[in-house]
C-alpha positions as CSV (number, residue, x, y, z in Angstrom):
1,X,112.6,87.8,132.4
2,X,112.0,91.5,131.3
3,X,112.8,92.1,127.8
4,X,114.7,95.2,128.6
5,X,117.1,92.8,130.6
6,X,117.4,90.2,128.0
7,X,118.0,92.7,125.4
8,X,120.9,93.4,127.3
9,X,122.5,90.2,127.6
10,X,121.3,87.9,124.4
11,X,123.3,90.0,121.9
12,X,126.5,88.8,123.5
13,X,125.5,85.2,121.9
14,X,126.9,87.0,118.5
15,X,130.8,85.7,119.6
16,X,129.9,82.3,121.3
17,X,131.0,79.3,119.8
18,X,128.1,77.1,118.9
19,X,127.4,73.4,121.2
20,X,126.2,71.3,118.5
21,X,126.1,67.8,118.5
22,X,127.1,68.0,122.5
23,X,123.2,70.4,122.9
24,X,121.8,68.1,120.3
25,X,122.2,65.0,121.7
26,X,120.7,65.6,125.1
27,X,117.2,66.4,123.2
28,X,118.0,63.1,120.6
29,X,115.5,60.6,120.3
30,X,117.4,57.4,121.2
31,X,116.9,55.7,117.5
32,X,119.1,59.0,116.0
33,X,121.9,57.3,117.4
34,X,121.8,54.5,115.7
35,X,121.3,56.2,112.3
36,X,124.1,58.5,112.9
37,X,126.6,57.7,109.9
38,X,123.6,56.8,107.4
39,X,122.5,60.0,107.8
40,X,125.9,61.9,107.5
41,X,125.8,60.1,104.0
42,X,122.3,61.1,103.2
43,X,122.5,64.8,104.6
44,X,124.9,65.8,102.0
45,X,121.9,65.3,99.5
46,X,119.5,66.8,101.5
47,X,116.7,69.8,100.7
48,X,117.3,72.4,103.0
49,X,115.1,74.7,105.3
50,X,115.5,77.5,107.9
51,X,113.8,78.4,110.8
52,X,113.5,81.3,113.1
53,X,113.4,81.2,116.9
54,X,112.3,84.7,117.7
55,X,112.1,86.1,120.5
56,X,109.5,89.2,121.5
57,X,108.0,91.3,124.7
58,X,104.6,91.3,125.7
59,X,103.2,94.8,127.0
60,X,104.3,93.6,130.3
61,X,107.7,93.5,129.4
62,X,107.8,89.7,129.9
63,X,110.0,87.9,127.2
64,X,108.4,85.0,125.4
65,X,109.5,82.8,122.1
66,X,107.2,82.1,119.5
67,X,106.4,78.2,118.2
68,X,103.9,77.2,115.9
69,X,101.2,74.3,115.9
70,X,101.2,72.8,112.1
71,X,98.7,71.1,110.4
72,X,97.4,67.9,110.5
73,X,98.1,66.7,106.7
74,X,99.7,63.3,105.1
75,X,103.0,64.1,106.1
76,X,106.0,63.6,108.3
77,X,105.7,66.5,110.3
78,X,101.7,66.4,110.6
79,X,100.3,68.0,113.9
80,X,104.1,68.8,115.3
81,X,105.4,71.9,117.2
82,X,107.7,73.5,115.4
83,X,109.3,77.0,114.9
84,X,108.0,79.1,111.8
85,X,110.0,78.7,108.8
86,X,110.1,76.2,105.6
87,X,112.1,75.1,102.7
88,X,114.5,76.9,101.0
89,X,113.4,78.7,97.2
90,X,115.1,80.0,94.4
91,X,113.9,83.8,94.8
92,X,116.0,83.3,98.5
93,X,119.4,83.8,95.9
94,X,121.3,81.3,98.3
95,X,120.3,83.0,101.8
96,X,119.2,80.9,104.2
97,X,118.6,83.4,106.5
98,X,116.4,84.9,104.0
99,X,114.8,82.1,103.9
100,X,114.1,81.7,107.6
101,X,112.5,85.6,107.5
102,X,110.5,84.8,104.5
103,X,109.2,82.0,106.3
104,X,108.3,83.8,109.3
105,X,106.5,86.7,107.5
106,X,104.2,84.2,105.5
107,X,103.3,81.8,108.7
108,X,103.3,83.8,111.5
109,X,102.7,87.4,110.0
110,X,105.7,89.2,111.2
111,X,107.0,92.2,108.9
112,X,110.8,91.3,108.4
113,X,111.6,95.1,109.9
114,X,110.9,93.5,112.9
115,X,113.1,91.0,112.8
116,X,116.9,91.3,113.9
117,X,118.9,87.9,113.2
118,X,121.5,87.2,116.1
119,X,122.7,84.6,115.3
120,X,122.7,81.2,113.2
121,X,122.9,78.1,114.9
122,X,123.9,74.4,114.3
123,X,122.1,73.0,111.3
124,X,120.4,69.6,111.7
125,X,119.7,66.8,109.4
126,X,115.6,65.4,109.4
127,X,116.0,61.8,108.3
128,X,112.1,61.4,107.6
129,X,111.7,64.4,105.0
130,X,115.3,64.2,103.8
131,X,115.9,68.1,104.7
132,X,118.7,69.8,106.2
133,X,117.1,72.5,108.5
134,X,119.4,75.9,109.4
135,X,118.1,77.7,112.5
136,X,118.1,81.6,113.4
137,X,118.0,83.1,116.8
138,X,115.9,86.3,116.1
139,X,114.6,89.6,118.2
140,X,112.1,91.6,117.6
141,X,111.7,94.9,120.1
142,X,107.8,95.2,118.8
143,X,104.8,94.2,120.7
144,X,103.7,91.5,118.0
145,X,100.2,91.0,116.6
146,X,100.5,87.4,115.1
147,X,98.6,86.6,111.9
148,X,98.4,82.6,111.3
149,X,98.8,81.2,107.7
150,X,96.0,79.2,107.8
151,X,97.1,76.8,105.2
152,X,99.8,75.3,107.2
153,X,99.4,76.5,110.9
154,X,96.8,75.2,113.5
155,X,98.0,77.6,116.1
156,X,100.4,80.2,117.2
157,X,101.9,79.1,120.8
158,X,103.3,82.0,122.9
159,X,106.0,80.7,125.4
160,X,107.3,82.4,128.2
161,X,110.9,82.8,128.4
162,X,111.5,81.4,132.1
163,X,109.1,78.4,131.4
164,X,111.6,77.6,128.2
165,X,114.8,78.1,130.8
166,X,113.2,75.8,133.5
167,X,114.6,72.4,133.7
168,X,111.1,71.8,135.3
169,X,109.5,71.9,131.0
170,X,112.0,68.7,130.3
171,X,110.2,65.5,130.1
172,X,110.3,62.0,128.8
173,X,107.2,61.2,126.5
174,X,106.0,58.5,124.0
175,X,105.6,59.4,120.7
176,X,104.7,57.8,117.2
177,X,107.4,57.9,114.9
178,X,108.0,57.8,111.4
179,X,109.0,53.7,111.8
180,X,105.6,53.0,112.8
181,X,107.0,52.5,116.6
182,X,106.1,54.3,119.8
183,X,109.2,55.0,121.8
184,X,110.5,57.3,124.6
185,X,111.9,60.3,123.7
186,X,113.3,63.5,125.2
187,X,110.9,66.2,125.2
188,X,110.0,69.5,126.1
189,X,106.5,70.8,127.7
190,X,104.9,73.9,127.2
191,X,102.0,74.9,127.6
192,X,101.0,71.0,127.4
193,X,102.3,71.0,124.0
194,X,105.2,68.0,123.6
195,X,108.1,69.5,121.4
196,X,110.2,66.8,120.4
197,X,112.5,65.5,117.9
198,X,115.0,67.6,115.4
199,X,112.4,70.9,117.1
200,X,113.6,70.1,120.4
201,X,117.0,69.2,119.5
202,X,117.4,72.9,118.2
203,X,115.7,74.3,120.7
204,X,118.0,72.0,123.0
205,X,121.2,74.5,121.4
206,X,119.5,77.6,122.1
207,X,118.9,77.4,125.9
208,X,122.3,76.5,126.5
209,X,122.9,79.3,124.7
210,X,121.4,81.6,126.0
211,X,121.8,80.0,129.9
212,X,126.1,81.0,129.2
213,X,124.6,85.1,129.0
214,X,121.8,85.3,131.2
């Protein structure tokens, strides 16, 4: 889709009511289910993050979203697709959507005037790393030059809006989880890159979104 048409019709996600649980649950790994009311307990406890889906034109005009590969490290979310953002910090004075920019700027290399925040979406409890992540929908109107924090991301993956709109990017795949178990989970596919889990759950939201406006 052309940016200069999307432009046009995502800001009108500013006065939609949000899906939730009802998005969520069709990108839920089955075993979330189960977990449900220990982690309504546990979530009230929880660190918190933000994250920022942005969304940018290429010099074609095409619209894309921008993901990012992490690291491998000894951790829960080692090697996973995920969007660019991290944990909340004191110097963010309470503003998760603060910390969401901040985030982006220092992973991805995005200056924060070139970000304009839409809209926050459903938060979503990460039973693994204890966090309770808060996602952005975010524009930028530049032609973006990314520069990778090389600490924490293993690549920057570029995907096209109409491949993240297809039904055809939906898959089932078998992952390892954090219980030592493969299982069979609800996935996206771009680019050969499996999203899955709390990722894909947001990223779940956000196409239905955005499918009510364009």
């Amino acid at each position: 889709m052309l940016f200069s048409r999307f432009l046009e019709s995502v800001v009108k996600i500013k006065h939609l009511e949000l899906f939730g649980e009802d998005s969520h649950a069709k990108m839920s790994p089955p075993y979330r289910l189960d977990l449900s009311e220990k982690m309504k307990s546990k979530s009230k406890t929880a660190r918190k993050a933000a994250v920022m889906a942005l969304f940018y034109p290429k010099p074609d005009d095409e619209t894309y979203l921008v993901l990012i590969l992490r690291k491998t490290y000894k951790g829960v979310h080692s090697a996973q697709v995920g969007f660019p953002g991290g944990k909340y910090e004191d110097a963010d004075q309470g503003d998760l959507q603060e910390t969401a920019i901040r985030e982006t700027e220092e992973e991805i290399g995005v200056s924060r005037t070139h970000i304009e925040v839409l809209k926050a979406m459903s938060s979503i409890y990460i039973p693994p790393s204890n966090f309770m992540v808060y996602p952005y929908v975010g524009i930028s109107k530049e032609y973006l030059i990314f520069t990778k924090q090389d600490e924490e991301v293993e690549a920057i993956i570029e995907v096209k809006l109409s491949d993240f709109l297809s039904d055809d990017s939906v898959l089932t795949a078998r992952v390892p989880t954090s219980f030592n178990v493969e299982v069979d989970v609800p996935a996206f596919n771009f680019n050969g890159h499996i999203v899955w889990g709390a990722t894909a759950m947001m990223l779940g939201e956000i196409k239905d979104l955005l499918k009510t406006v364009l």
